[in-house]
Every structure is written in C-alpha cells, then in structure tokens.
C-alpha positions in Angstrom: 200.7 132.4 27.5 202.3 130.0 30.0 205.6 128.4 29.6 206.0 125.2 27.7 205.7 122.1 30.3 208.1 118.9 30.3 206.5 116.7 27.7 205.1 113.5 28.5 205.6 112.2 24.6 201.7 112.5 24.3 201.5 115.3 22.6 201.2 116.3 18.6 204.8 116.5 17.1 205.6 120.2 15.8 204.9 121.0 12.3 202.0 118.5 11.8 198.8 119.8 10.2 195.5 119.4 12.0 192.3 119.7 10.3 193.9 121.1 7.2 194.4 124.6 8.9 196.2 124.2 12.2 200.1 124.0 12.3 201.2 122.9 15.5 204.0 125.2 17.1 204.9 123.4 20.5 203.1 122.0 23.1 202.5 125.1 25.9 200.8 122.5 28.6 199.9 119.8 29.7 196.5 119.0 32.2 194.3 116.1 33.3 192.0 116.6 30.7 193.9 117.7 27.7 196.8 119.2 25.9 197.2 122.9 24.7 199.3 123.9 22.0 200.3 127.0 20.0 199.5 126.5 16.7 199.5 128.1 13.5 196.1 129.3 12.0 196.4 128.7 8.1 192.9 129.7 7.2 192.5 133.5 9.6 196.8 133.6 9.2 197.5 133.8 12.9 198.5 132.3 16.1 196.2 130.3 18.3 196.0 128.6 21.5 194.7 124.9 20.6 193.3 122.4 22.6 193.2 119.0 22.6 191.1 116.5 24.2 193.3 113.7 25.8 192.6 112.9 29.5 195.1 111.1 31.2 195.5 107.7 32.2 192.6 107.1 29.4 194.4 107.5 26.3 197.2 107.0 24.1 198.4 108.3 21.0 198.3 106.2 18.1 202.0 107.5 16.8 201.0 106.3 13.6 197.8 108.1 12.7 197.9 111.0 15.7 194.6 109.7 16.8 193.8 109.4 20.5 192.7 106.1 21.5 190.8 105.2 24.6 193.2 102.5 26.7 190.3 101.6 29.1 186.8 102.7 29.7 185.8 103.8 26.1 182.5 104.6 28.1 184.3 106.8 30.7 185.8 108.2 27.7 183.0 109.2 25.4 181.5 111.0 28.4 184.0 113.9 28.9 184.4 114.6 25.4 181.2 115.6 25.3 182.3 117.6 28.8 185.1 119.0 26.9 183.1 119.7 23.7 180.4 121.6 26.0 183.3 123.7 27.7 184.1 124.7 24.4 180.7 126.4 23.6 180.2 127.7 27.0 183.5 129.7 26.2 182.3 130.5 22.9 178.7 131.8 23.9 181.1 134.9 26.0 183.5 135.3 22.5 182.8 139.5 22.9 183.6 139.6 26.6 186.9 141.7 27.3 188.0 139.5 30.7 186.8 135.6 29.1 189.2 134.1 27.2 188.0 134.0 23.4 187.2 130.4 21.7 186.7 130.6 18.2 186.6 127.3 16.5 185.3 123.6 17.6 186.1 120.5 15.4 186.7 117.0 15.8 189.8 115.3 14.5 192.1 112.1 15.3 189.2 110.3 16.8 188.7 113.4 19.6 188.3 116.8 19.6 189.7 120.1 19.9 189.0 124.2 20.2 191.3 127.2 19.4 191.7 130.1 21.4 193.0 133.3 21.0 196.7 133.3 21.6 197.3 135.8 24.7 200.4 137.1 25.5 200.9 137.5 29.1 201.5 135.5 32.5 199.0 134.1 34.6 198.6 135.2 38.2 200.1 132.1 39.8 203.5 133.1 38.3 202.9 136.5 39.8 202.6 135.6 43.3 205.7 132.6 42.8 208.1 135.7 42.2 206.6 138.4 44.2 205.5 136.2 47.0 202.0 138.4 47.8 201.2 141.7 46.0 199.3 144.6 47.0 195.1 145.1 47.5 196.3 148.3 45.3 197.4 146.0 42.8 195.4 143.4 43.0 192.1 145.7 43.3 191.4 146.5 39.2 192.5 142.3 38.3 189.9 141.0 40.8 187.1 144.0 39.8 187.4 142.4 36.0 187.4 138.6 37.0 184.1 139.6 38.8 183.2 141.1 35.4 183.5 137.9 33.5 182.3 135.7 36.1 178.7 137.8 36.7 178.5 137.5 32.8 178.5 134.0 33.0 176.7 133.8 36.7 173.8 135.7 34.2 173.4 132.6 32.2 173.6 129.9 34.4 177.4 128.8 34.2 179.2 128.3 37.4 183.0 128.2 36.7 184.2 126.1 39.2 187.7 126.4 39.1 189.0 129.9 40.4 192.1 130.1 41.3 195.1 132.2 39.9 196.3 129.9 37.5 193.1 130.5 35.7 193.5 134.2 35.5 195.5 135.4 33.0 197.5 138.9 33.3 198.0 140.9 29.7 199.7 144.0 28.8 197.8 147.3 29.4 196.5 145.9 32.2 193.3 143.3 31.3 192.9 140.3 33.4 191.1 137.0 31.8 189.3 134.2 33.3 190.5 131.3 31.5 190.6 127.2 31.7 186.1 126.5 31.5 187.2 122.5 32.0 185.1 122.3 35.2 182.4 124.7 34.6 178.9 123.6 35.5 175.8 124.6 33.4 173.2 124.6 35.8 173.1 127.3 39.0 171.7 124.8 41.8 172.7 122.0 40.2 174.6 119.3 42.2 178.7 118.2 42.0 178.9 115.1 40.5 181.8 115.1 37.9 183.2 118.4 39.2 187.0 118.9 39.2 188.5 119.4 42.5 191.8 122.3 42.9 192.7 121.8 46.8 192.8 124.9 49.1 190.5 126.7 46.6 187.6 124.5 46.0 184.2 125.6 49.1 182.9 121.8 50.8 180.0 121.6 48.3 182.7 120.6 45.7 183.1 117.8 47.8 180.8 115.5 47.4 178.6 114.5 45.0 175.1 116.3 46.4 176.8 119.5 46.9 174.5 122.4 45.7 176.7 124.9 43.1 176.2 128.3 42.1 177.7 131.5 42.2 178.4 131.1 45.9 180.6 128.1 44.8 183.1 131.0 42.6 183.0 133.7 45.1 184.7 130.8 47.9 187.2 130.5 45.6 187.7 133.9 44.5 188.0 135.0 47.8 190.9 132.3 48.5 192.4 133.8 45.6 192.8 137.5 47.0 193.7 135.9 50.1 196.5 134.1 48.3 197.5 136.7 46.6 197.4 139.8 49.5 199.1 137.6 52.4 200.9 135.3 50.4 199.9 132.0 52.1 196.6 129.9 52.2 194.2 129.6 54.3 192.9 125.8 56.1 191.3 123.4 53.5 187.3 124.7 53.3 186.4 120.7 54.2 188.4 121.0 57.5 187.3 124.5 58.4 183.7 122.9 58.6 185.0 120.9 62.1 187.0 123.3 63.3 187.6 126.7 61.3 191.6 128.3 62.1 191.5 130.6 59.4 194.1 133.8 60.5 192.9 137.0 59.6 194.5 138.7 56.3 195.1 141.7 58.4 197.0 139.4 61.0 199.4 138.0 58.2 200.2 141.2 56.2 200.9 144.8 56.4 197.3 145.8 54.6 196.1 148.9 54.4 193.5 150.3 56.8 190.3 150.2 54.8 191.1 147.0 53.3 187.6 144.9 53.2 188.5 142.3 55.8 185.0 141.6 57.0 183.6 141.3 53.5 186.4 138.6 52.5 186.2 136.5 55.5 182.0 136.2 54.8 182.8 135.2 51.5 185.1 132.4 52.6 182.8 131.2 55.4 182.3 127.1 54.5 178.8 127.6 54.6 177.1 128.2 51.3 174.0 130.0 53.9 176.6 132.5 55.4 178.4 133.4 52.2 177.3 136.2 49.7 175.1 134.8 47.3 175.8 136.8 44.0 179.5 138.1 42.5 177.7 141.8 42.2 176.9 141.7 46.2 180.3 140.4 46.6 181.8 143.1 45.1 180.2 146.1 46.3 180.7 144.9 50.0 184.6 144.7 48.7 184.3 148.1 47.5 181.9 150.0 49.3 184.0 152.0 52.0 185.4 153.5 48.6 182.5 153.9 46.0 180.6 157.1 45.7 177.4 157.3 43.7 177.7 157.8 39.9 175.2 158.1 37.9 174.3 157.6 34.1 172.8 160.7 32.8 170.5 160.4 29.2 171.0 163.5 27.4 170.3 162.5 24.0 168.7 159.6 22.4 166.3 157.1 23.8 167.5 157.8 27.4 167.3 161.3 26.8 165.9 163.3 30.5 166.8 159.9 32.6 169.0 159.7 35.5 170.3 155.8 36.5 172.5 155.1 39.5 175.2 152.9 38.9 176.0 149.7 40.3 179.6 148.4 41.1 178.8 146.5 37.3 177.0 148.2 34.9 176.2 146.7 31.1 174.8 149.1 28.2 173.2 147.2 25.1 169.9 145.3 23.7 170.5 142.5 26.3 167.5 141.9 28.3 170.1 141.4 31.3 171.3 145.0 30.8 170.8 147.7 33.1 171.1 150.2 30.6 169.1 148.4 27.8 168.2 150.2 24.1 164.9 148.7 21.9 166.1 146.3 19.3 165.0 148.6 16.4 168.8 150.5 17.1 170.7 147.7 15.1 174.3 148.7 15.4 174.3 148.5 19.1 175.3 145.0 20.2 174.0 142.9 23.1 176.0 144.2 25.5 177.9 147.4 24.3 180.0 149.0 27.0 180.3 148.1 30.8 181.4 150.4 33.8 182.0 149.3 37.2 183.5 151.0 40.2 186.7 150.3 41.8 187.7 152.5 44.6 186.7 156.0 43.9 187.3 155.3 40.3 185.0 154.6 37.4 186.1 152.7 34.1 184.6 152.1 31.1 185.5 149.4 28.5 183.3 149.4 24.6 182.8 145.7 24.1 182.5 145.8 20.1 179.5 146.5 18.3 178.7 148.1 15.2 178.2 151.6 16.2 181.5 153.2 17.5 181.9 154.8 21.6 183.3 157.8 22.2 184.7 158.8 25.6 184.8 163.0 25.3 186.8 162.8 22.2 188.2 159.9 22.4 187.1 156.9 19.9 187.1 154.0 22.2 189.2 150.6 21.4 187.0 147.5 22.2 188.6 145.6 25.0 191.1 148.6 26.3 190.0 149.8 29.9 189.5 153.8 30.2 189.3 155.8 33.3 186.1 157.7 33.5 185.8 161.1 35.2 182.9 162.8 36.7 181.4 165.3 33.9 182.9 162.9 31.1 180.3 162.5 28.1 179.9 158.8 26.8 178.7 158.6 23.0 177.1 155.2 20.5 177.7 156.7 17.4 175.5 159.6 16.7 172.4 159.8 18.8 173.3 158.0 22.5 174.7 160.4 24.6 174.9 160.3 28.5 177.1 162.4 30.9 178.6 160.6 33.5 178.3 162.6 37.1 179.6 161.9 40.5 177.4 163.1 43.7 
C-alpha cells in the first residue's frame, strides 16, 4: 500500500472501532474526497484498506462523536456521498477481477460512509518512476497489457474510469498490476463531464468542460500519457493546449527505445481529438502489440467446444458471460462468469484462472486464481474434468 501521508488532524484516531468490526490501524492517505486507512477486520480477522468519505473543505470532524459534519453546502455534500457510495459498488461489481482492486464491504457510519478494500502489499507506479526516473517498454509491457485487462472489463459494462494515471496503478509481488482509486469513474459510455475530477497532464480536453463526451477513448488518452510518462520519463503538453497548437516530442526523440517500440500506435492514442483516437482498449492494444503477436488459437478437444478452432484476440475471457468469447451454456454450474482470461503480450501468451468453482489446470499444473502463467504453444488448458482445449501457435 502507499506510505502514510502527513496528517491533517481529520482523520480517525488509531485504535477506535468503526461499525463494531473495523479497528483502525493508521491513516495511509489522505485525498480530496476522502481518507483511507488500514484497519483491522474483526469479523473476516484480517487487514483492510478502509475508506472514508470526508471531502475537503466540506467537512469537519466532530472530535467528540467521530462523525463528519458538513461545514457548508450540506446540499453539495449529500451529492457526492452518493458519488462515493456508487464508486463503491462499481468496484464491487469487478470483486473476481485479478487487475481491479477488490471492495468487499459498504456501510454507513459517523453520519457518512465508508468501503473496505483488500489490503495490497506493494507500491504504486508513481513511486516507480520517482526513483527510477523512466523504466523500460520491456518492463512496462506485461503492467500496461493487465491495466488494459481491467479497464476493457469495466469498458464492457459501461464504466469509464476517468482517472488513469500511475498513481492509480498499483505494483504487487509476482508481478500483478491493479487499477485502483474508482472516485472519478463515470457510469455511462457517451455520457457527458459534469462532476468529473480533473488529474492535469493526464486528463484528454473532453474532461474539460462540462459537455465533453466520455468513453473508453477518455481512459486510453490517459493511459497512453501514462506509458509515455513512464518510457521517457517526462510529460507531454497539457491535452487542452495541444488542441491550439500540438508540441508533443516523439517518445523515440526523448529516450533510447527500442526499435519496434509502437510509436505510431501511442501518439494516435494521445491525439486531443476523441475522432482521431482509438475508440476501444482492445483496438488499442493490439495496434501496441501487433508487430509482436502471432496467431494463437483455442483448440476444443473435449467438452462442449470439443472439434472447434477460435483465434485469439490480444484479450480473451472463458466463462458463462454473455460478453465472453469463449462462452459455456449455463447448465455447467461450477464454471463462473468469467473463468480464465489470456491475452497476448509480445510473442507471449498468459493465462490467469479467475476463481470459479471448477478448478484450471495448465498441463499439470493446478492453477492459483489471480497468479499470471506463461502459456506455451502445445500447452493443454483444463475446467475440471470435461473442458479441455490445446493451445497452438501458427
């Protein structure tokens, strides 16, 4: 998790209980709309990430009670709770997903309200880049391929994050990458910008002003200011002045990158205008990855897909979802909405088991939801008894 911030006095003494099952720990940041804490989970005996509900220059704390009280504009107020609450269960809708950050319980308490997380160990990808100044496409290749993950999951249903950037992408052990911090997500693809938070250098002109049309456009702008952060260590112009007169430097004229790195593909997805841009994370993607992917595909050799051959795409889901590629009839109950995903990066093919009640087997090896695994061509993938498919490269 990130390091504990300079407290502001606002924030929930150590050691108090909340709700009758939340210890709090220490305060582990502090943001315009809320606090977040580490906290002890009484009830599930664990650590979580909690967090609180207190925008500032709204609120107070009532020192006696712990409640939060509204200093002015109780209407103002009452408006993004219910924002905050709704982050919350846009979070908590993705709970299964190995790259979203995992919200498990939503309650109100002290006259506001609050969700814990898991508690991740790791370091975001902002504190990456302040030590290390830029790191490679090498290394930054598998991170970005998962937060693409996560963000066409929620891209799927509607939900346009809105607030990319690398402090929003959390680095773990082992390698997983998740997209974290929903505060300024939007629920409706299309929709306009009113009441969208703003993160300079990152945020495309339609965050602007208040007409601006979202959608998945809106995340891959600031995605791709992300890996150009992050692979020549500086920014590029402000997307709002770019729209008079664009001086954005090539990566390639900043950095010692490597000869197939996708320059062309980035620099369309940070054009300022939404027309010019890539429209969908999974286009996106493939044009960052196609000099390198070969075609793999999915072949049935036992079960319900038994005698078909599918193609891969750079992100491919296996489960009952209707949004899967790879989708089973409902009458298979242990095999969960979405099961597994592979996606491409490079020349390489990985595989991650999402949870479900019917175990995956790579070859012989009984998969761990959430770990990544390397898939070779010939490889077998197994649900339990019955679904078999070989994996092939051609």
């Amino acid at each position: 998790m990130r390091s504990k911030s300079r407290s502001s006095g606002r924030e929930l003494p150590p050691g108090l209980l909340l709700h009758g099952r939340y210890q709090i720990i220490r305060m582990l940041g502090e943001g315009g709309f809320g606090i977040t804490y580490e906290a002890w989970d009484r009830k599930e005996d664990c650590r979580v990430a909690l967090k609180e509900y207190m925008p500032a220059g709204l609120t107070a704390r009532d020192r006696s009670t712990g409640a939060v009280i509204a200093t002015r504009d109780e209407a103002h107020y009452r408006k993004y709770l219910e924002r905050f609450i709704s982050e919350a269960q846009i979070v908590y809708a993705y709970r299964k997903h190995p790259n979203i950050v995992e919200v498990r319980h939503l309650f109100r308490d002290n006259q506001t309200a609050y969700y814990a997380m898991e508690y991740l160990e790791g370091s975001d990808l902002r504190k990456l880049l302040l030590s290390s100044g830029r790191i490679s496409w090498e290394y930054a290749r598998p991170i970005f391929a998962q937060v693409c993950s996560a963000l066409y999951a929620v891209h799927q249903s509607g939900i346009v994050h809105c607030d990319i950037s690398p402090d929003n992408i959390l680095l773990l052990n082992g390698g997983l990458a998740k997209v974290i911090d929903f505060g300024a997500a939007k629920s409706q693809i299309g929709g306009n910008s009113s009441m969208v938070i703003l993160k300079q250098g990152f945020a495309p002109p339609e965050q602007y002003g208040g007409n601006g049309r979202l959608g998945p456009w809106t995340d891959i702008y600031a995605l791709a200011v992300t890996i150009y952060c992050c692979t020549t260590g500086s920014m590029p112009p402000k997307s709002i002045d770019r729209l008079v007169t664009d001086r954005i430097i090539p990566p390639t004229a900043l950095a010692p990158l490597p000869a197939d790195f996708p320059e062309a593909a980035l620099l369309r997805a940070l054009e300022p205008r939404i027309e010019r841009r890539f429209q969908s994370i999974d286009s996106f993607w493939s044009a960052m990855t196609a000099a390198r992917v070969h075609s793999w595909y999915l072949e049935g050799l036992h079960g319900v897909w038994a005698g078909r051959l599918m193609q891969l795409g750079s992100i491919t889901f296996a489960g009952t979802d209707m949004s899967c590629q790879v989708r089973f009839p409902g009458y298979l109950h242990g095999i969960g909405r979405r099961h597994f995903r592979l996606w491409l990066d490079r020349r390489k093919l990985f595989l991650t088991d999402l949870g479900s009640g019917y175990p995956s087997w790579l070859e012989n090896i009984h998969l761990t939801p959430g770990l990544i695994y390397e898939v070779k061509s010939g490889c077998q993938i197994r649900i339990g008894e019955r679904e078999v498919f070989r994996v092939t490269l051609r």
